[in-house]
C-alpha positions in Angstrom: 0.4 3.0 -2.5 -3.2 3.8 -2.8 -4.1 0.0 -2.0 -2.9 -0.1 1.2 -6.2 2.3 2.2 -8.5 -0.5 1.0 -10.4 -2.8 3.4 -10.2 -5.9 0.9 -7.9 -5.8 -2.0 -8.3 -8.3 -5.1 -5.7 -8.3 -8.0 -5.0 -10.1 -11.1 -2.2 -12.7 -11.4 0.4 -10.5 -13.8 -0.1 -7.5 -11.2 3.3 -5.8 -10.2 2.9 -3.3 -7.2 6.2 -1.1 -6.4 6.8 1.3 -3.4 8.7 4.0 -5.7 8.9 7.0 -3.1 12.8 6.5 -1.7 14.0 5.6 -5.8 11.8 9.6 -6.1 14.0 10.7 -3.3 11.4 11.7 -0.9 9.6 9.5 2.3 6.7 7.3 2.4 4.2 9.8 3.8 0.7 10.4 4.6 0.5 7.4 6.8 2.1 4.9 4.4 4.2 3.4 6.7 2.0 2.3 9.8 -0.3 0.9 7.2 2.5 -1.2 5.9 3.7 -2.1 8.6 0.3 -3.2 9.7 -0.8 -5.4 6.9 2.2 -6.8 5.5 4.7 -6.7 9.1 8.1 -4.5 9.7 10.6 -6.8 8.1 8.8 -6.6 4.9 7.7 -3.1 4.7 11.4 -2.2 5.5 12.2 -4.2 2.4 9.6 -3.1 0.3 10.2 0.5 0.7 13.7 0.9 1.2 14.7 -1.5 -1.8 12.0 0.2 -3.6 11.7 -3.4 -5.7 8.8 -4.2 -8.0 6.8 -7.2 -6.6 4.4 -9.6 -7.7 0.3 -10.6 -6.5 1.7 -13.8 -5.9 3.8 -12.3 -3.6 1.3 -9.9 -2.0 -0.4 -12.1 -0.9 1.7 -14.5 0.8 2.8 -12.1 3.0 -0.7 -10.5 3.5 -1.2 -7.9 1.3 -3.8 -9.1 -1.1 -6.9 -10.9 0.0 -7.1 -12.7 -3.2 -5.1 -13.6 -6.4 -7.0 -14.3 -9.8 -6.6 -14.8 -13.3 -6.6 -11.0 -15.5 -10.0 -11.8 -16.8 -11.7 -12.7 -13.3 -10.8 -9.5 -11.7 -13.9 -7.6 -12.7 -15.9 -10.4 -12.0 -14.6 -11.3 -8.8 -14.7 -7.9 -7.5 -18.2 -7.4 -8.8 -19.1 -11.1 -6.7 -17.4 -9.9 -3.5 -19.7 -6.6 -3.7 -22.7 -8.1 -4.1 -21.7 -10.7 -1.3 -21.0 -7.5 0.9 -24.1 -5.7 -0.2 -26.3 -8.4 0.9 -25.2 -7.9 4.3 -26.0 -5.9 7.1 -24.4 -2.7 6.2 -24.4 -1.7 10.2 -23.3 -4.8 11.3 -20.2 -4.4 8.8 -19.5 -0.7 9.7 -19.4 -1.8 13.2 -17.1 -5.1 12.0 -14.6 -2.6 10.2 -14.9 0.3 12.8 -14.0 -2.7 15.2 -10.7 -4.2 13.5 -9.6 -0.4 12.5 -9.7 0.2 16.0 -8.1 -2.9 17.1 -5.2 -2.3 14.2 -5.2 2.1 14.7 -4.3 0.7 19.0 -1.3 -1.7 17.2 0.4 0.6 14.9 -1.1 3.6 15.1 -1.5 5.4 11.7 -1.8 8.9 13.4 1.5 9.2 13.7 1.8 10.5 10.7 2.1 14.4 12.2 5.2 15.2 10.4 5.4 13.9 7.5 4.7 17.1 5.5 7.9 18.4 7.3 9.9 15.6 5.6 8.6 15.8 2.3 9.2 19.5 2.1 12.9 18.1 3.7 13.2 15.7 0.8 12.0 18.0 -1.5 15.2 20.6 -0.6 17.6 17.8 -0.2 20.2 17.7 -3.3 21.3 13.9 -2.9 17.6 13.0 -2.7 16.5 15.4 -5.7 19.5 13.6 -7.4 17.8 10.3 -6.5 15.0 11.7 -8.0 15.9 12.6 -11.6 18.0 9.1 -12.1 14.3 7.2 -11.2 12.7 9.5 -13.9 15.7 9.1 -16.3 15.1 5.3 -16.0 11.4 5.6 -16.3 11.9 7.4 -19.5 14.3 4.8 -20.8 11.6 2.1 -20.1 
């Protein structure tokens, strides 16, 4: 989930976000899950990514996800609004500010501890129930 990486996030009302990797039959990698588990809490990462369940902006944000919810046709605007707001700012003063909370959030959950996940996609990727798992998610996609 490439939003998850983002310092603010914004999205519009009719927004659906999914967690798709255990449907795909491999792990949430590369960090995924400290930065879950860090913005949005264990209980609901664990339900997120093991149910692998679509879910809403509404939803988002009220457990912490989104900063903001808007109507479809205010994203670009609102987005563009927040940027500008930023860019009026000291930009040092914000590095520092965002260098600050990483550090404060990298001592809570720590997202280095991401050292092996390469061994357990490559795992996943040899497994035959999760490569079974796999091909029933694409068969579904392709029934969509």
């Amino acid at each position: 989930m490439l939003a998850v990486g983002c310092d603010l996030r914004v999205a519009a009302d009719d927004t659906y976000f999914s967690i798709p990797e255990v449907d795909l039959g491999i792990p949430l990698a590369w960090g995924g899950i400290p930065r879950l588990v860090r913005e949005i809490g264990p209980a609901m990462t664990r339900e997120l990514v093991m149910t692998c369940r679509p879910f809403t902006a509404d939803e988002a944000h009220r457990f912490g996800f989104l900063n903001r919810v808007v109507a479809a046709d205010a994203v670009m605007s609102e987005t563009e609004q927040l940027a500008e707001e930023l860019s009026a700012k000291s930009s040092l003063t914000l590095h520092s500010t965002k260098r600050h909370v990483m550090a404060v959030l990298d001592s809570m959950t720590g997202t280095a501890r991401n050292w092996n996940d390469a061994d357990s996609l490559v795992a996943a990727l040899r497994d035959p129930e999760s490569r079974a798992a796999a091909e029933r998610y694409l068969e579904q996609l392709q029934k969509r």
